[in-house]
C-alpha positions as a Markdown table, in Angstrom:
| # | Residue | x | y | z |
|---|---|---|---|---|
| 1 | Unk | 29.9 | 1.0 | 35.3 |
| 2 | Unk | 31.9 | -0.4 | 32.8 |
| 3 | Unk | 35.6 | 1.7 | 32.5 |
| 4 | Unk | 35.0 | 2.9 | 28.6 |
| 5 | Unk | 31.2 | 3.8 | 29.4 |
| 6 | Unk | 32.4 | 5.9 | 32.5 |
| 7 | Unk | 35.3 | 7.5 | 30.3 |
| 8 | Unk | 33.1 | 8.7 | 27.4 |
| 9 | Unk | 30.2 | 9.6 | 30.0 |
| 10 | Unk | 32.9 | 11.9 | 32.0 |
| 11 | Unk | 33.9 | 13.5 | 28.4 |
| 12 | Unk | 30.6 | 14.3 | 27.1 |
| 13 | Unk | 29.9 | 16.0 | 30.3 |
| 14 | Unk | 33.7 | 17.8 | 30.0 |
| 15 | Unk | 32.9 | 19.1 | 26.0 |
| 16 | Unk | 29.5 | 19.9 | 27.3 |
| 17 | Unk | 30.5 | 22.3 | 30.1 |
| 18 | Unk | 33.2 | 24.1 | 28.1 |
| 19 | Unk | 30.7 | 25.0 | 25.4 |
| 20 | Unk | 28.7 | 26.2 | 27.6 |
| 21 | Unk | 31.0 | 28.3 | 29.7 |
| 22 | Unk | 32.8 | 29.6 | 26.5 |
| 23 | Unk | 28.9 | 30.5 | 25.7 |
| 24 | Unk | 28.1 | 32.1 | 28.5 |
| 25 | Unk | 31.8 | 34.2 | 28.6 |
| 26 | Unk | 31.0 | 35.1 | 24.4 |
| 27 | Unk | 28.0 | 36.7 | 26.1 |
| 28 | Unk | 29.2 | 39.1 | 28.9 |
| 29 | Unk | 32.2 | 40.0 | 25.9 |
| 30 | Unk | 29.2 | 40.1 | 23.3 |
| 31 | Unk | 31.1 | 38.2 | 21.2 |
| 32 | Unk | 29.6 | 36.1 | 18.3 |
| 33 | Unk | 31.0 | 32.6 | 18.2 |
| 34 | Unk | 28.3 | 30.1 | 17.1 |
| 35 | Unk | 26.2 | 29.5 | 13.9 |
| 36 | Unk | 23.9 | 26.8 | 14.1 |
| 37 | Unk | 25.0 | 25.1 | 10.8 |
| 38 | Unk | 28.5 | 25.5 | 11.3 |
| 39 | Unk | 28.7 | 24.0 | 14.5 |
| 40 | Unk | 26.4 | 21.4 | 13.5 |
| 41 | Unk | 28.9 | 20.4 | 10.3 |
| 42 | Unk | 32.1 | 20.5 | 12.8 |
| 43 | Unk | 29.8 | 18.0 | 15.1 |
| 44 | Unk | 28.8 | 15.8 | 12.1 |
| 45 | Unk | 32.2 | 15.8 | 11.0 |
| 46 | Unk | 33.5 | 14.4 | 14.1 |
| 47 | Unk | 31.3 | 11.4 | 14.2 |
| 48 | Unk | 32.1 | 10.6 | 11.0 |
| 49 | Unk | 35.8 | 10.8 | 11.5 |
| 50 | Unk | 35.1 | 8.7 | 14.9 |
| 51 | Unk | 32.9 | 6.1 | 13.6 |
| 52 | Unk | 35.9 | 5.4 | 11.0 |
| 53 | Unk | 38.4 | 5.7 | 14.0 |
| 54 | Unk | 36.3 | 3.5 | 15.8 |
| 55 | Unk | 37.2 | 0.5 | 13.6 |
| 56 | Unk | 40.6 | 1.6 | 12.5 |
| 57 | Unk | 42.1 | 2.6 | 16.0 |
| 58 | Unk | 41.1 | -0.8 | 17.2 |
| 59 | Unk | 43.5 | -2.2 | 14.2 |
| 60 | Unk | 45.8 | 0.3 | 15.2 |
| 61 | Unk | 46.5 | -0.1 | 18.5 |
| 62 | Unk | 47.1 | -3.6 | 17.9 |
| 63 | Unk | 49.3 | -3.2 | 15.0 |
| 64 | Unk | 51.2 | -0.9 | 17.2 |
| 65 | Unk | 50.9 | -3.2 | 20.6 |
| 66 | Unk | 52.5 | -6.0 | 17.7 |
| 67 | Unk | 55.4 | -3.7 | 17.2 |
| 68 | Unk | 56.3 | -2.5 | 20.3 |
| 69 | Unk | 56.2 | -6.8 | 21.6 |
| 70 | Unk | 58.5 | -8.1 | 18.5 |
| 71 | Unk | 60.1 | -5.3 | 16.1 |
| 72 | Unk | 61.0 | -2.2 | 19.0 |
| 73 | Unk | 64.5 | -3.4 | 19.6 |
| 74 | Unk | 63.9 | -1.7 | 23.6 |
| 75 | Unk | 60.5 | -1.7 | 25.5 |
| 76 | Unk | 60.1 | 1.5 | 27.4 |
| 77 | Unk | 59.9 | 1.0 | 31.3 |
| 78 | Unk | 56.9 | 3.5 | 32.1 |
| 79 | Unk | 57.2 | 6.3 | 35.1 |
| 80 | Unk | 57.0 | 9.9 | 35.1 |
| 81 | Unk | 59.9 | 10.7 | 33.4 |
| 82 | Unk | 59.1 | 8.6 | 30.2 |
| 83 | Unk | 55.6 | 10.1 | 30.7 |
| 84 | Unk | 57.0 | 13.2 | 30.0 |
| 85 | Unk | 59.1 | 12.1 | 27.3 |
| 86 | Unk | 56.6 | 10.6 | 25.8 |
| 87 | Unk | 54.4 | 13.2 | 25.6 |
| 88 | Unk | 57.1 | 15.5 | 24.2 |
| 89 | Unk | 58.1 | 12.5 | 21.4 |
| 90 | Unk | 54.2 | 12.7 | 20.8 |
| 91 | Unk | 54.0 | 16.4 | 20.4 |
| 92 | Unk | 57.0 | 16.6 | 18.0 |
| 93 | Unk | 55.6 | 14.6 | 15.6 |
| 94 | Unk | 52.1 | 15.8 | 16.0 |
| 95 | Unk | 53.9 | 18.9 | 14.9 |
| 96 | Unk | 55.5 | 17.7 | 11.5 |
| 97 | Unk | 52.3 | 15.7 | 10.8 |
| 98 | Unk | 50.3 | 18.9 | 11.1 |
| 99 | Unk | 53.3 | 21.2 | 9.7 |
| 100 | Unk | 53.0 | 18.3 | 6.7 |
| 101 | Unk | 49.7 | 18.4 | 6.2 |
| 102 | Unk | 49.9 | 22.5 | 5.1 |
| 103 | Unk | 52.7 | 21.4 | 2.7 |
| 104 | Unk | 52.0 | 18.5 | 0.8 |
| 105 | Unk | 48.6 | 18.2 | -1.0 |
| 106 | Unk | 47.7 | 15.0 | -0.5 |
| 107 | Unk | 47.4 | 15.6 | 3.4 |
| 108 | Unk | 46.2 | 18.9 | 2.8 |
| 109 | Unk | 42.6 | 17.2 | 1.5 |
| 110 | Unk | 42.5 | 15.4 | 4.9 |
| 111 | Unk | 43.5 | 18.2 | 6.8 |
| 112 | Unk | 41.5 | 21.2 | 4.8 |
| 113 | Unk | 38.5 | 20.4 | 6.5 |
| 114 | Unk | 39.8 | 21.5 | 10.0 |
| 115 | Unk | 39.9 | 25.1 | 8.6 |
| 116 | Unk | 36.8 | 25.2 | 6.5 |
| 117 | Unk | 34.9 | 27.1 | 9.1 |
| 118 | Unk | 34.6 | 31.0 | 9.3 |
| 119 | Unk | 34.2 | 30.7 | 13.1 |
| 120 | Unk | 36.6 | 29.3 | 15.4 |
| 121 | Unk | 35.2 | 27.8 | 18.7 |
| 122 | Unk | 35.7 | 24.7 | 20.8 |
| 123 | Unk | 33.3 | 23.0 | 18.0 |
| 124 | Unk | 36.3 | 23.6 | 15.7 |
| 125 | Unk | 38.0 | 20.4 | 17.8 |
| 126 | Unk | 35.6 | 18.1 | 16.3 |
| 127 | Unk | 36.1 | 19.5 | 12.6 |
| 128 | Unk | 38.4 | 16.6 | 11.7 |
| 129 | Unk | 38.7 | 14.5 | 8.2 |
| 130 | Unk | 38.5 | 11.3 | 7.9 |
| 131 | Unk | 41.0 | 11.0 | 5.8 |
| 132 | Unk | 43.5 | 12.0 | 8.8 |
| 133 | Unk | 42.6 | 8.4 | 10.5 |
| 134 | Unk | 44.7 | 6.5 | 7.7 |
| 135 | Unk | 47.4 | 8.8 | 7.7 |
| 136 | Unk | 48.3 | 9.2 | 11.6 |
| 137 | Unk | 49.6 | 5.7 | 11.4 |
| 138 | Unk | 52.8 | 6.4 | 9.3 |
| 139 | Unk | 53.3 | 9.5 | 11.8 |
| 140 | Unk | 53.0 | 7.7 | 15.0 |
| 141 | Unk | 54.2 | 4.0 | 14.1 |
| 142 | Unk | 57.6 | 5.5 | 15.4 |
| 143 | Unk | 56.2 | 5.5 | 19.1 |
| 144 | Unk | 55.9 | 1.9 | 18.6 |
| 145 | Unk | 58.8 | 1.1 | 16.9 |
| 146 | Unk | 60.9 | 3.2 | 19.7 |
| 147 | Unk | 59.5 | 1.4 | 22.5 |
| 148 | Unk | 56.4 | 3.4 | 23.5 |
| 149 | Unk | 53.0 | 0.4 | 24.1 |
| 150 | Unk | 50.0 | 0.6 | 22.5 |
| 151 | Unk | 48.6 | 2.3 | 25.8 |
| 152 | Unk | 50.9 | 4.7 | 25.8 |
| 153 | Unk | 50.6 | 6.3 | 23.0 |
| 154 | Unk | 46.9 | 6.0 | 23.6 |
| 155 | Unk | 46.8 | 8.2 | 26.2 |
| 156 | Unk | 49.0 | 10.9 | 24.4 |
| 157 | Unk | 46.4 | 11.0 | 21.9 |
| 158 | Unk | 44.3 | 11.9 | 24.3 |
| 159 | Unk | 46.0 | 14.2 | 26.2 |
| 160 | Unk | 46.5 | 16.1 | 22.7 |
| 161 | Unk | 43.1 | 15.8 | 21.8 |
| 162 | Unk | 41.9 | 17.4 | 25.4 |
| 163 | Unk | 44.3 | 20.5 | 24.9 |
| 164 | Unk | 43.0 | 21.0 | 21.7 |
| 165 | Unk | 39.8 | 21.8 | 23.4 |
| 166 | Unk | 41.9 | 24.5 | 25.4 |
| 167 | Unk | 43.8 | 26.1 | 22.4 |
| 168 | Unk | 40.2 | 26.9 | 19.7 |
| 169 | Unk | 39.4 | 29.0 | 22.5 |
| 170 | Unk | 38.5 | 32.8 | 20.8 |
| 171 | Unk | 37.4 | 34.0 | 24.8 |
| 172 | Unk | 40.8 | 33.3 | 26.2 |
| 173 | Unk | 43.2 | 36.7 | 25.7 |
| 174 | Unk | 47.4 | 36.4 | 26.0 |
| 175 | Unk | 49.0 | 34.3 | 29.1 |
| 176 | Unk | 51.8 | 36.2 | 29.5 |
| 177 | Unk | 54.6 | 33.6 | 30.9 |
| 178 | Unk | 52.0 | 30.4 | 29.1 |
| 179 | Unk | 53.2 | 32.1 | 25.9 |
| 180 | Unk | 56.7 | 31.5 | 26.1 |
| 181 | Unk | 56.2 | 27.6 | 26.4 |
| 182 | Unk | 52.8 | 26.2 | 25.8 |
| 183 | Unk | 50.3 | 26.5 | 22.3 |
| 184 | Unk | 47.6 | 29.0 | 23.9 |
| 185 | Unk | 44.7 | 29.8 | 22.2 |
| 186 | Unk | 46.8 | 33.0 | 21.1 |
| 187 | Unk | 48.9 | 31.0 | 19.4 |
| 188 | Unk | 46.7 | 28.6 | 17.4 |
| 189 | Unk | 44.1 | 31.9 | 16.6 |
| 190 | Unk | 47.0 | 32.3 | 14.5 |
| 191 | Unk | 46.9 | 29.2 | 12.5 |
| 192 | Unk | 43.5 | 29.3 | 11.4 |
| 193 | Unk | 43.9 | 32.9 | 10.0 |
| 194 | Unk | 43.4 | 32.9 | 6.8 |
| 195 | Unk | 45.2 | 36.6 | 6.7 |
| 196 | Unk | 48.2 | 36.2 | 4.8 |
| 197 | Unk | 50.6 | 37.2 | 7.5 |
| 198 | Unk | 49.4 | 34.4 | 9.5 |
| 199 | Unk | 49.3 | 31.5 | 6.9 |
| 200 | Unk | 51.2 | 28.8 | 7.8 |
| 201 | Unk | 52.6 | 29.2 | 11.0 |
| 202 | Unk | 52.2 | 27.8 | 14.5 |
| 203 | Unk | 51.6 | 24.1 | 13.8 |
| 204 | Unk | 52.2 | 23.0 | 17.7 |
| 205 | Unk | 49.8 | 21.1 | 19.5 |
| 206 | Unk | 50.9 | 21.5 | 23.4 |
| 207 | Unk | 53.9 | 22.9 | 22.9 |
| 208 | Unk | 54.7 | 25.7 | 21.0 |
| 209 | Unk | 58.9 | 25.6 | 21.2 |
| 210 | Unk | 58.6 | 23.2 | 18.1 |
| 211 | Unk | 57.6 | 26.6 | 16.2 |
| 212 | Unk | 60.3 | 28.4 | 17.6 |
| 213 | Unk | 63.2 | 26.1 | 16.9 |
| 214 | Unk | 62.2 | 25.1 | 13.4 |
| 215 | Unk | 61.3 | 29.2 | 12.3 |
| 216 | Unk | 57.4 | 28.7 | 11.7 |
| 217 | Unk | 56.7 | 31.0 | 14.7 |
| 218 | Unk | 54.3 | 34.1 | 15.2 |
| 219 | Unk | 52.6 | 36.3 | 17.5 |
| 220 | Unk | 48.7 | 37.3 | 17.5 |
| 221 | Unk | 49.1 | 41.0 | 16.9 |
| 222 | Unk | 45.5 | 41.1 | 15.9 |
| 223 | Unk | 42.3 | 38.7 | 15.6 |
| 224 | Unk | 43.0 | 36.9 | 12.5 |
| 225 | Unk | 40.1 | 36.4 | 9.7 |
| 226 | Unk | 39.4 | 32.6 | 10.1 |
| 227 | Unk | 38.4 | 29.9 | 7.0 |
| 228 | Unk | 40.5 | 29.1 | 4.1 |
| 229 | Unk | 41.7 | 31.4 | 1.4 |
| 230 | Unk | 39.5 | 29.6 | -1.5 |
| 231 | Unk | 36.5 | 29.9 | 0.4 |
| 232 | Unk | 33.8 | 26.4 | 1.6 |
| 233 | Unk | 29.9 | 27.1 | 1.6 |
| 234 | Unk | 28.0 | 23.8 | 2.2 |
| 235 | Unk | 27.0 | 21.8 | 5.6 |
| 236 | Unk | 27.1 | 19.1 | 4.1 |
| 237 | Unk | 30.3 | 16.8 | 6.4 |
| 238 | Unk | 30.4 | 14.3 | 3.1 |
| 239 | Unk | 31.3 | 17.7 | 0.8 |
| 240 | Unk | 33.3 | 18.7 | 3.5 |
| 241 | Unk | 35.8 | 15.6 | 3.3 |
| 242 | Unk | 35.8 | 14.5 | -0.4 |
| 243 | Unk | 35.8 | 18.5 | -1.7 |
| 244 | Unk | 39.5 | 19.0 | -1.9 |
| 245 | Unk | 40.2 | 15.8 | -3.2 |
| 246 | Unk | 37.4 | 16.3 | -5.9 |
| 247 | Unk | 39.9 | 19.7 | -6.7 |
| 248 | Unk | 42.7 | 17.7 | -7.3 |
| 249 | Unk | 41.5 | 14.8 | -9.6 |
| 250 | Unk | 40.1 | 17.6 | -11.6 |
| 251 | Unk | 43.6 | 19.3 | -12.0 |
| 252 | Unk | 45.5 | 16.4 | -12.2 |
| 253 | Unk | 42.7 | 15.0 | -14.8 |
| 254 | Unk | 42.9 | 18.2 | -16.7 |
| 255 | Unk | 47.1 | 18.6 | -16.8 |
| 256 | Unk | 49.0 | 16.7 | -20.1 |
| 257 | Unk | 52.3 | 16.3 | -18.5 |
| 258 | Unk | 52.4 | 13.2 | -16.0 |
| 259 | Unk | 54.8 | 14.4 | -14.0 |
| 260 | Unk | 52.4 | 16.9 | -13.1 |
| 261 | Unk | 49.6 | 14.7 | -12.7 |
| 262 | Unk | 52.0 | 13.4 | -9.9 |
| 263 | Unk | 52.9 | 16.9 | -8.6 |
| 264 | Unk | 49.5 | 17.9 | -8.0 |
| 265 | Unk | 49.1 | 15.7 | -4.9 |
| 266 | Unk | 53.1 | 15.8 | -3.8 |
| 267 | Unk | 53.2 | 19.8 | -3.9 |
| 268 | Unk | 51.9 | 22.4 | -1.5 |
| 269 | Unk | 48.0 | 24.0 | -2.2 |
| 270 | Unk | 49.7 | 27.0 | -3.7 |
| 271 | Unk | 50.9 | 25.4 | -6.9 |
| 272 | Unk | 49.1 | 24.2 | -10.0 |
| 273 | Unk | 50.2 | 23.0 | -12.8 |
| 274 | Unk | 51.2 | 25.9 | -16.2 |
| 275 | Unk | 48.6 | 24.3 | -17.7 |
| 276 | Unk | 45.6 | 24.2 | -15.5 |
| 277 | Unk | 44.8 | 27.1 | -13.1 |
| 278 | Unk | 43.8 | 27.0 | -9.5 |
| 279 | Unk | 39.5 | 25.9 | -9.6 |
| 280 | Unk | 37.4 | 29.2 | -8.9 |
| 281 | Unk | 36.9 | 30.1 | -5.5 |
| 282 | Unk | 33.7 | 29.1 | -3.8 |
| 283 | Unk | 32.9 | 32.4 | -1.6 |
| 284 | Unk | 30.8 | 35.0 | -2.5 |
| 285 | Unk | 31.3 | 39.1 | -2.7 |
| 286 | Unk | 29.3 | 42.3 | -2.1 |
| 287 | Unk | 28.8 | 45.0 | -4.5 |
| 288 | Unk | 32.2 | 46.4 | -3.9 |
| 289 | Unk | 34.7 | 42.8 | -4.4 |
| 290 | Unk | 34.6 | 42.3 | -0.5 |
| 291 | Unk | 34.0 | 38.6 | 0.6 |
| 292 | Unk | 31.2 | 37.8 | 2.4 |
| 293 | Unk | 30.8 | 35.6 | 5.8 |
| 294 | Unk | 29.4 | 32.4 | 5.0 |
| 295 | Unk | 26.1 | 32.1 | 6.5 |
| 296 | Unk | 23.1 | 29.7 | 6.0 |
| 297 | Unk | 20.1 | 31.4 | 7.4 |
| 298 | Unk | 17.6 | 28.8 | 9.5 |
| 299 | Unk | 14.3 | 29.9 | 11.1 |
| 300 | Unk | 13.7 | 28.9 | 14.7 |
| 301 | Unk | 11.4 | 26.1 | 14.5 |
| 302 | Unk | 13.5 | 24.4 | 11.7 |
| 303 | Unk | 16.8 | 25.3 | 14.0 |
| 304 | Unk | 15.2 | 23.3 | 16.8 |
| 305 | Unk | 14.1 | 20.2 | 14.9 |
| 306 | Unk | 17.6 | 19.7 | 13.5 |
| 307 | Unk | 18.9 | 20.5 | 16.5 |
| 308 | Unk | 17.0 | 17.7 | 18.4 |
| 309 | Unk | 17.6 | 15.2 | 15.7 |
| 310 | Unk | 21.5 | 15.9 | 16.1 |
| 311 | Unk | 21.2 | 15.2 | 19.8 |
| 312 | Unk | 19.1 | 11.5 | 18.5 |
| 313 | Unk | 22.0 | 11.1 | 16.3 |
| 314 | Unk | 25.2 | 12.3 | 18.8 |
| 315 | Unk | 23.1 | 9.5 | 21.3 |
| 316 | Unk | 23.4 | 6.6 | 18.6 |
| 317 | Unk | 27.1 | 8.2 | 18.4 |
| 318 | Unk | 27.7 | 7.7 | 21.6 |
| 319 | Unk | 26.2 | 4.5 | 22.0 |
| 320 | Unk | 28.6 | 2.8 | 19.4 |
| 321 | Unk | 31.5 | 4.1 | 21.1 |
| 322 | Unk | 29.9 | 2.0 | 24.3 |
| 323 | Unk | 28.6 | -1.1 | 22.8 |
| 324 | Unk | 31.7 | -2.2 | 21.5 |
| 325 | Unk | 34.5 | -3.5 | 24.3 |
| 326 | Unk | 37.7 | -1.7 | 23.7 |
| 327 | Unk | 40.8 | -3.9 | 22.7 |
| 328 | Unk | 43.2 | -4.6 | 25.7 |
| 329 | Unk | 46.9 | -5.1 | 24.8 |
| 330 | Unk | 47.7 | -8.4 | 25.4 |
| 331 | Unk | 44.3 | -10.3 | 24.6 |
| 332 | Unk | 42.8 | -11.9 | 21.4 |
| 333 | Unk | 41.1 | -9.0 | 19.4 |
| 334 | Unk | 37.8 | -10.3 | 17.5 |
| 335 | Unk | 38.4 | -8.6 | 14.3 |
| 336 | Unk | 35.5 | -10.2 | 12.8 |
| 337 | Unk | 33.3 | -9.0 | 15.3 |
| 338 | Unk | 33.2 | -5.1 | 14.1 |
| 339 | Unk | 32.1 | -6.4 | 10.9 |
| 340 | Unk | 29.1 | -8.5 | 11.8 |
| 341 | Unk | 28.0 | -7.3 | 15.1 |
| 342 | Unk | 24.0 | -6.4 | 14.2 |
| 343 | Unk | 24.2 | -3.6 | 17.0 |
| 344 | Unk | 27.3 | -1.8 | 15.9 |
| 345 | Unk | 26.3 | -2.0 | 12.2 |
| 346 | Unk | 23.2 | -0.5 | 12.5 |
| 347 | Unk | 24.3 | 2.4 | 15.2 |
| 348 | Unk | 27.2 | 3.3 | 12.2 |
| 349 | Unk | 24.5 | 2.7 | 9.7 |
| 350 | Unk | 22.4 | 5.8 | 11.7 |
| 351 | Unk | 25.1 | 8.3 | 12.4 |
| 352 | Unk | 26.1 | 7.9 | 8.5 |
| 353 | Unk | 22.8 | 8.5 | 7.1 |
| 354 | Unk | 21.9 | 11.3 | 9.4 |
| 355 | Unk | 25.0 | 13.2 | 9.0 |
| 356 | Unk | 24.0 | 13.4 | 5.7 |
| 357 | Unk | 20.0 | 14.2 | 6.0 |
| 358 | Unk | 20.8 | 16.8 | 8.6 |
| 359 | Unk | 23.3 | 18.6 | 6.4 |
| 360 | Unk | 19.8 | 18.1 | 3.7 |
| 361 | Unk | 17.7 | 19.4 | 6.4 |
| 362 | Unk | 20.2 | 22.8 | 6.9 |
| 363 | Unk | 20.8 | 23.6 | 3.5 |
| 364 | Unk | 17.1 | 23.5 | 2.6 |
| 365 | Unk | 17.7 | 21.5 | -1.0 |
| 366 | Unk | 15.1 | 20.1 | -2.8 |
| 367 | Unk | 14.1 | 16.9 | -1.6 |
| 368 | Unk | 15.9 | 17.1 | 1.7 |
| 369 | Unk | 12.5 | 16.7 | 3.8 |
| 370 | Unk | 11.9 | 13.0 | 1.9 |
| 371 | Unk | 15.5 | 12.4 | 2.6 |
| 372 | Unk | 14.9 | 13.3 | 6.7 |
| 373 | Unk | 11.6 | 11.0 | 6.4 |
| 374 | Unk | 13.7 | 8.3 | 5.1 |
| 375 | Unk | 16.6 | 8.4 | 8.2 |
| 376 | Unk | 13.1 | 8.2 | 11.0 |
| 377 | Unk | 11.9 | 5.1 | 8.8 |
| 378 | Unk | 15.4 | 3.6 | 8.8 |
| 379 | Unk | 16.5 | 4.8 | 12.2 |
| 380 | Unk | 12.9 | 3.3 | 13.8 |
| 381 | Unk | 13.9 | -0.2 | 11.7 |
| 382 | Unk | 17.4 | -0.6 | 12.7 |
| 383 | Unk | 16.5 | -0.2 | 16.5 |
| 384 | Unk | 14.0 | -2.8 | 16.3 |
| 385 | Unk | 15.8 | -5.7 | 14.5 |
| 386 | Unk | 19.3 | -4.8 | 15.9 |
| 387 | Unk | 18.4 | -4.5 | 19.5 |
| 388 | Unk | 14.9 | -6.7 | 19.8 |
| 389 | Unk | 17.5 | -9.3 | 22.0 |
| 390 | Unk | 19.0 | -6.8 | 23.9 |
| 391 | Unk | 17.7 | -6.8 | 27.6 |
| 392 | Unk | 16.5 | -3.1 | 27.4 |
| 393 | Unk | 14.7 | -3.4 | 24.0 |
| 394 | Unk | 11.2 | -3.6 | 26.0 |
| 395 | Unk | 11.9 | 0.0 | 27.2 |
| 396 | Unk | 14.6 | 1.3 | 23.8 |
| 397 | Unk | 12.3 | 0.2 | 20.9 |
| 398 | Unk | 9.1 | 2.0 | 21.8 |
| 399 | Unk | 11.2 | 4.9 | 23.3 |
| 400 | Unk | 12.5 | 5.5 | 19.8 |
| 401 | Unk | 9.6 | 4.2 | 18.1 |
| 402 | Unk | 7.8 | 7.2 | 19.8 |
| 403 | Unk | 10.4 | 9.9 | 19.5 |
| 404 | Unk | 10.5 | 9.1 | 15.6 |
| 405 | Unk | 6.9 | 9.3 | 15.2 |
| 406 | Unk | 6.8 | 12.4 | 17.1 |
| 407 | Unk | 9.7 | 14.1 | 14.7 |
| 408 | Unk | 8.1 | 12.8 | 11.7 |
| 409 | Unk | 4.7 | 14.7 | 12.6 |
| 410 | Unk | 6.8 | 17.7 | 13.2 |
| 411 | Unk | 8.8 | 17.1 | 9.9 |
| 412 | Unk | 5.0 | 17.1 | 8.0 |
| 413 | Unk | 4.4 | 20.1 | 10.1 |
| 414 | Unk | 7.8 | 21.8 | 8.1 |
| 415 | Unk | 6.7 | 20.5 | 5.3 |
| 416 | Unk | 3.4 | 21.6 | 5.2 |
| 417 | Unk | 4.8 | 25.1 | 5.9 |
| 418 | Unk | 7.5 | 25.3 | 3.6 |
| 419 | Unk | 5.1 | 24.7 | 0.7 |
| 420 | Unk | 2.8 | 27.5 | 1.3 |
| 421 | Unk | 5.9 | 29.5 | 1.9 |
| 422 | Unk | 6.3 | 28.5 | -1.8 |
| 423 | Unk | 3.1 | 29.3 | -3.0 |
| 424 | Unk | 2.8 | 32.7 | -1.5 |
| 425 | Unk | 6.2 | 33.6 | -3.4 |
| 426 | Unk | 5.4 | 32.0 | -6.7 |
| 427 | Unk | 2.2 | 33.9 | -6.7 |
């Protein structure tokens, strides 16, 4: 089995068997922790910010590997002890990228979408921007530059990435001596409040004693309310990414003074030019002014059709990040490839367009089933002339030929249903 194959394999099964053991512990506590569309947002905004990863880390890493070979003035010997320095240099300024990203507005846009969600689960993890891709390089160029390879700081990446999983844990109580030292799920309940006590503290990824020596420190004293003060209702992972920044072009679009056109993006979320107030919030309220949990309400059968196409589309995911052979430091990297390999195009083509007819399919909009016929059509098309060479094709093309045809019939089925559903109210 090839290396890459083996590593994403063993991860997949990793994510898989912590959502469903947090599941299965949210149960015996009767704790609520997953909606179908939220989760299925978080998921679709992780592929997206992947499949951009996927062609940027590649560029990356060997921008980095580049670095560390001619401009480092020292290359790092590695062992354990410059493991573990490594890992703490990688922590610190995860720290003031995420501390950053709270305080100027620019990052914020990227960053927002992390705590759009209402819920906080290990879903959560995969809520990421793609926005955030570009700007990790200016953060973590310095590993490079002080002598850290391309590998190196690779692997912290990953190793932060993995704890995350630990830390957007809401079944996991206090742990008592952790606390001191570590970021536990205790701690980073805390940064996603949205209570105003909790705002903008505890920024640490693995190690909370950045909070503590730099005063952004707090304890969990009770559950926090999670989401973002303003308030995000749409599954859609495209709205998700571009909302904040649509926000911002509108103030700065709106404000006379150019200097403030300029601040809008340079200051923290909290401030708005004297001229242009903050954009209405986008939650809802009861009868009596109190907000009301986001919810988008999806029968059964519908939940299961999505829910089956997501795991079509988190398989075409998953194939991109295998088709493609990761860059070695060291070797020629065949930049060109990415952009006209017929197998990688079409896999990012899918995952694209589904993330966006699935968000369609959720939020019921007008249209949406056309849309959700349109990504079968394309989905059946781009398997057959991007993989007819390929020595499985005889068994992949009629598999997904089938699978399609089978969802399409079901998606008639929905159809069908939904319109009498119509009919019966309009009379």
């Amino acid at each position: 089995m090839n290396p890459i194959t083996g590593v994403i394999i063993t991860s997949v099964l990793i994510v898989i068997g912590a959502l469903v053991l947090e599941s299965y512990v949210a149960k015996k506590k009767k704790m609520t922790l997953y909606r179908l569309s939220d989760s299925i947002t978080n998921l679709s905004c992780g592929m997206m910010e992947r499949v951009f990863d996927f062609f940027l880390s590649v560029l990356i890493l060997f921008g980095f590997q580049y670095i560390y070979e001619n401009v480092a003035p020292y290359q790092i010997p590695m062992n354990i002890g410059t493991w573990v320095i490594a890992i703490l240099a990688f922590d610190f300024l995860a720290y003031w990228f995420h501390r950053l990203s709270h305080e100027i507005n620019f990052l914020w846009a990227a960053h927002i979408v992390h705590h759009q969600s209402e819920e906080l689960n290990l879903t959560t993890v995969f809520r990421a921007s793609l926005f955030a891709v570009f700007y990790r390089v200016f953060f973590f160029v310095w590993m490079a530059l002080a002598g850290f390879n391309a590998i190196t700081i690779g692997v912290c990446t990953m190793i932060l990435g993995l704890f995350q999983l630990f830390t957007h844990s809401r079944v996991i109580g206090k742990l008592g001596v952790f606390e001191k030292f570590l970021t536990t799920p205790s701690h980073h309940r805390v940064h996603h409040g949205r209570n105003e006590k909790y705002m903008d503290h505890n920024y640490s990824h693995i190690f909370i004693i950045w909070d503590k020596i730099f005063g952004t420190f707090i304890e969990e004293d009770e559950e926090p309310t999670y989401g973002i003060t303003t308030g995000f209702e749409s599954a859609n992972a495209y709205n998700a990414n571009f909302s904040y920044w649509r926000n911002l072009l509108i103030r700065a679009k709106k404000t006379k003074k150019i200097s403030d056109k300029i601040k809008v993006f340079t200051k923290g979320p909290a401030w708005t030019p004297d001229d242009v107030p903050h954009l209405p919030n986008e939650y809802k309220t009861d009868d009596n002014g109190n907000r009301i949990h986001h919810h988008i309400p999806i029968s059964f059968e519908l939940g299961a059709y999505i829910l089956l196409n997501v795991a079509i589309t988190f398989s075409a995911f998953a194939a991109l990040m295998v088709v493609f052979k990761p860059y070695k430091p060291g070797e020629y990297f065949p930049i060109e490839e990415l952009f006209s390999n017929h197998q990688i195009l079409a896999l990012v083509g899918i995952v694209l367009l589904s993330v966006f007819a699935h968000a369609r399919m959720m939020e019921q909009t007008k249209f949406a089933i056309y849309i959700d016929a349109f990504r079968l059509i394309v989905l059946i098309t781009l398997t057959f002339f991007a993989f007819k060479e390929f020595p499985f094709a005889n068994w992949l093309i009629p598999t997904a030929s089938v699978v399609c045809g089978v969802m399409l019939l079901w998606l008639i089925r929905l159809g069908v249903k939904a319109s009498k559903k119509e009919a019966v109210i309009a009379a």
